[in-house]
C-alpha positions in Angstrom: 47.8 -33.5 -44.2 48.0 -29.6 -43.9 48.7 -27.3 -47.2 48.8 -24.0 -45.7 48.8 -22.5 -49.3 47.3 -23.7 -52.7 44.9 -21.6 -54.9 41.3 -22.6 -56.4 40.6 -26.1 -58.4 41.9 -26.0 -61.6 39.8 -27.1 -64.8 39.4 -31.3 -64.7 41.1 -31.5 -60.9 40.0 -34.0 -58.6 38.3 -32.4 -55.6 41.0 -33.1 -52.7 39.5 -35.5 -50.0 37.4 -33.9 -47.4 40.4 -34.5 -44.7 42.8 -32.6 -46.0 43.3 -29.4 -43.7 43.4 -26.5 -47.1 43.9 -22.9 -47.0 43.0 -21.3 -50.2 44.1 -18.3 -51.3 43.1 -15.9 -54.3 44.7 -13.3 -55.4 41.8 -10.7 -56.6 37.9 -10.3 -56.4 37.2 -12.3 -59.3 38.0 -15.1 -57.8 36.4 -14.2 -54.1 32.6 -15.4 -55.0 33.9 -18.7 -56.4 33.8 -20.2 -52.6 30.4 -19.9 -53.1 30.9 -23.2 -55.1 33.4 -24.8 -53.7 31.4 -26.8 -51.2 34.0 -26.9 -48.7 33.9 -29.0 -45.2 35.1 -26.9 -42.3 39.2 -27.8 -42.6 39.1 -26.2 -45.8 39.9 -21.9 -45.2 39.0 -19.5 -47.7 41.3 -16.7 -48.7 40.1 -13.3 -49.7 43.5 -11.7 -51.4 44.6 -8.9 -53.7 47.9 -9.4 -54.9 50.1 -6.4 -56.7 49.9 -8.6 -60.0 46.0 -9.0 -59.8 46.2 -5.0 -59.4 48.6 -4.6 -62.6 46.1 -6.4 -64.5 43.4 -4.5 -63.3 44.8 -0.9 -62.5 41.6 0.9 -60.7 41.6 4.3 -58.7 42.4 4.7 -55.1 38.8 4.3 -53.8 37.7 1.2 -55.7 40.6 -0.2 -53.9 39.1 1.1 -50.6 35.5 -0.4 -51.7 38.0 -3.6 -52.1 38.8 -3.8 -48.9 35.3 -3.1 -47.7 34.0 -5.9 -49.2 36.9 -8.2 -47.9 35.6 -7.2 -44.5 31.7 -7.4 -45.3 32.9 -11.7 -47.1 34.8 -12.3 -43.3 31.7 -11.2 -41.6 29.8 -13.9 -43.4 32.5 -16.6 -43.9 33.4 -18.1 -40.4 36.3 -20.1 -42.3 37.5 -16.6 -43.9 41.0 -15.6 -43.5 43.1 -12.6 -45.8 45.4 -14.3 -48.6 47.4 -13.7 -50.2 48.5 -10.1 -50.2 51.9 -8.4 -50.2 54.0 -6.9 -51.7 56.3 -7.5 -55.3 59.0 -5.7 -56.9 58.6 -6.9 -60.3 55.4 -4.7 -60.8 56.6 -1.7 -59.0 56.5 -0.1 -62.9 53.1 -0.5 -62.6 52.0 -0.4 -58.6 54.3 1.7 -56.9 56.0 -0.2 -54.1 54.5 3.2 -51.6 50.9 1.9 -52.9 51.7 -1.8 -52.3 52.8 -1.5 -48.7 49.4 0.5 -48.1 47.4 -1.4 -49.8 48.6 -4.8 -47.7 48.6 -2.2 -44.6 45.2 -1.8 -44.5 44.6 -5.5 -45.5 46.4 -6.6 -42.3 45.0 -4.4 -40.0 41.2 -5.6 -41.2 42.6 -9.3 -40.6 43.6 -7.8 -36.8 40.4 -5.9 -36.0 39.0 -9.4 -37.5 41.4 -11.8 -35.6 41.7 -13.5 -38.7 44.8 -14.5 -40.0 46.9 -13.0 -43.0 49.1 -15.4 -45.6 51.7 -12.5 -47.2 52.9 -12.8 -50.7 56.6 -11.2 -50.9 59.4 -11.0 -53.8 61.9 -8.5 -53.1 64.2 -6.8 -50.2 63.3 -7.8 -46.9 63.5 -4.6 -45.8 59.9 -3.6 -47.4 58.9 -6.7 -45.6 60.4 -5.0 -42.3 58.6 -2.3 -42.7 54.9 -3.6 -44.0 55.6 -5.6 -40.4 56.7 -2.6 -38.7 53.4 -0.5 -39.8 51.3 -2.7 -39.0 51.9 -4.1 -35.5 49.4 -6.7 -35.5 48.9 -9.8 -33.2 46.7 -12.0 -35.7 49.0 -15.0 -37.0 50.8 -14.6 -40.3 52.1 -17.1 -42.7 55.2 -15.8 -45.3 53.9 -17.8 -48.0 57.0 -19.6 -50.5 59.5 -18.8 -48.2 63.0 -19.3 -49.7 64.5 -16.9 -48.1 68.1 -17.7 -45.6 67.4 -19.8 -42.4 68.5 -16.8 -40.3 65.9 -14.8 -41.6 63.7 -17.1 -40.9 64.4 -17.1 -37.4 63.7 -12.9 -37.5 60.5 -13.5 -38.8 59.9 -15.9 -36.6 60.7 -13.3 -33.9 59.0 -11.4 -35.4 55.3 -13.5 -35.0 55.6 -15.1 -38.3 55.4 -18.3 -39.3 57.2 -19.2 -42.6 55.4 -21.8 -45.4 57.7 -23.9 -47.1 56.2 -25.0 -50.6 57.9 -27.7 -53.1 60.7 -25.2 -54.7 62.5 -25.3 -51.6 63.8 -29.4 -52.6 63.1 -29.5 -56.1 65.4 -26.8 -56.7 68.8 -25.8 -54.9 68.3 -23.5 -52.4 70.5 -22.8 -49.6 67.5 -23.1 -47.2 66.8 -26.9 -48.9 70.5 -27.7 -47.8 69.9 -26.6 -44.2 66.3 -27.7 -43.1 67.7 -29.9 -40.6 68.8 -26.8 -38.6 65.3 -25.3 -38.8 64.8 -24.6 -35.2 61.5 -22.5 -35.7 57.7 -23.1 -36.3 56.6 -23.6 -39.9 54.1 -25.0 -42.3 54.1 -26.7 -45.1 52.0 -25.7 -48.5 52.2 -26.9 -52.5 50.8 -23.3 -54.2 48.9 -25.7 -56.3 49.1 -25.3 -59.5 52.0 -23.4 -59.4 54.6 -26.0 -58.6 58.2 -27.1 -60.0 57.9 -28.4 -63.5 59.3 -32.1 -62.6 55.8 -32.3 -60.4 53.4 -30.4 -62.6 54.2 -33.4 -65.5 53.3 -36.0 -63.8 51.3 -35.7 -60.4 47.8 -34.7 -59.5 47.2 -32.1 -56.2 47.2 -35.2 -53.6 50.3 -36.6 -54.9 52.8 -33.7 -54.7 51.4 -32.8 -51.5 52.4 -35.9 -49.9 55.7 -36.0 -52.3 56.3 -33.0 -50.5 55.7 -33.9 -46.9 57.9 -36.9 -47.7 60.8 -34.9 -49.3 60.8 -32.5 -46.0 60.3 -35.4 -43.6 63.7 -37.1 -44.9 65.5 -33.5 -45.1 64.1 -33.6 -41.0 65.3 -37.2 -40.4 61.7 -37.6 -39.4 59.0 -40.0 -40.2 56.4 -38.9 -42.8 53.5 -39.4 -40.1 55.0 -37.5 -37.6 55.7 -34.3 -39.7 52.1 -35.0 -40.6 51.1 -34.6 -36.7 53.4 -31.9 -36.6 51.6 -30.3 -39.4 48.4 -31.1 -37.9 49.1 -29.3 -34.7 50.1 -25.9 -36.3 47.0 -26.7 -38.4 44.5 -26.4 -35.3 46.0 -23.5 -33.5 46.2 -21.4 -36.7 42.9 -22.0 -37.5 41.2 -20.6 -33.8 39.5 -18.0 -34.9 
């Protein structure tokens, strides 16, 4: 299976089996050297992020965000499974990371993942306009994932337009959400992702990693009227084209 979105082992997790297809993300530097670690097999990616949360936890000056980025650039160079995730932008810390900050922070961040032909997984709560226009300013052609999408299946589509692909994660089903009741109409490319081990409550209490990925490909699979294996090819496809880099 494909999860195009989880974060880093948690204290007493299982390690995932070596054929899941991962994309881990992190959302600040202290968690960047931990891949060092993590002994990953090739189908496992490695996210280098900085999040607008990690920031309002750690305020720092303009230029140690620049030495940031630097050394995002200087990890890719060495990390041939390297992509940039997640970054973004968030409203709820505006207060303390002005939105103006945010969009060029994750500015620059996608243009180093297009001068890298890497690709970018975005973090976003708030309008879709400043979405809009972090897209609009950046004019990139490296893929990019809208992590924990929930937002309306039209928008969807305008993202899609847009050279987006959107990541659907566990909230979308175990929750009401007007995009839950309408997955059968999706009509656009997407992926599938748990943001292990931030998931809905009902799965936290009672599953490990493995099993709420595959409760969640089998969830989507019946919202599809498909079978579970082929949303798993499906998955797999997206997987390998995402991932040449």
């Amino acid at each position: 299976m494909f999860d195009a979105h989880r974060h880093l082992p948690i204290s007493g997790e299982h390690r995932p089996s070596s054929g899941q297809h991962i994309w881990f993300a992190t959302s600040g530097p202290d968690e960047w050297a931990l891949f060092q670690t993590l002994s990953s097999p090739p189908q496992w990616k490695h996210g280098y992020g900085l999040l607008p949360q990690w920031l309002s936890e750690h305020p720092h000056d303009q230029t140690a965000i620049f030495d940031m980025i630097a050394h995002v650039e200087a990890l890719l160079r060495h990390d041939p499974h390297g992509y940039i995730g997640e970054i973004g932008i968030d409203e709820r810390f505006a207060n303390l990371v002005p939105l103006d900050v945010q969009l060029s922070i994750a500015g620059r961040l996608l243009d180093l993942a297009d001068r890298t032909s890497r690709p970018v997984a975005i973090h976003h709560v708030g309008s879709i306009t400043l979405l809009e226009n972090l897209l609009e300013g950046a004019d990139v052609g490296i893929p990019i994932i809208v992590h924990g999408f929930l937002g309306s299946l039209e928008t969807a589509r305008h993202l899609s337009n847009r050279g987006c692909t959107i990541s659907i994660g566990p909230n979308v089903w175990a929750h009401q959400t007007k995009l839950g009741n309408r997955l059968a109409e999706i009509d656009i490319p997407f992926v599938l992702e748990t943001d292990y081990p931030h998931v809905p409550d009902l799965l936290a209490q009672s599953l490990g990693y493995e099993q709420i990925l595959a409760s969640h490909y089998r969830e989507v699979a019946q919202r599809l009227h498909l079978q579970q294996t082929d949303l798993e090819e499906k998955m797999h496809g997206l997987a390998t084209i995402l991932t040449d880099w």
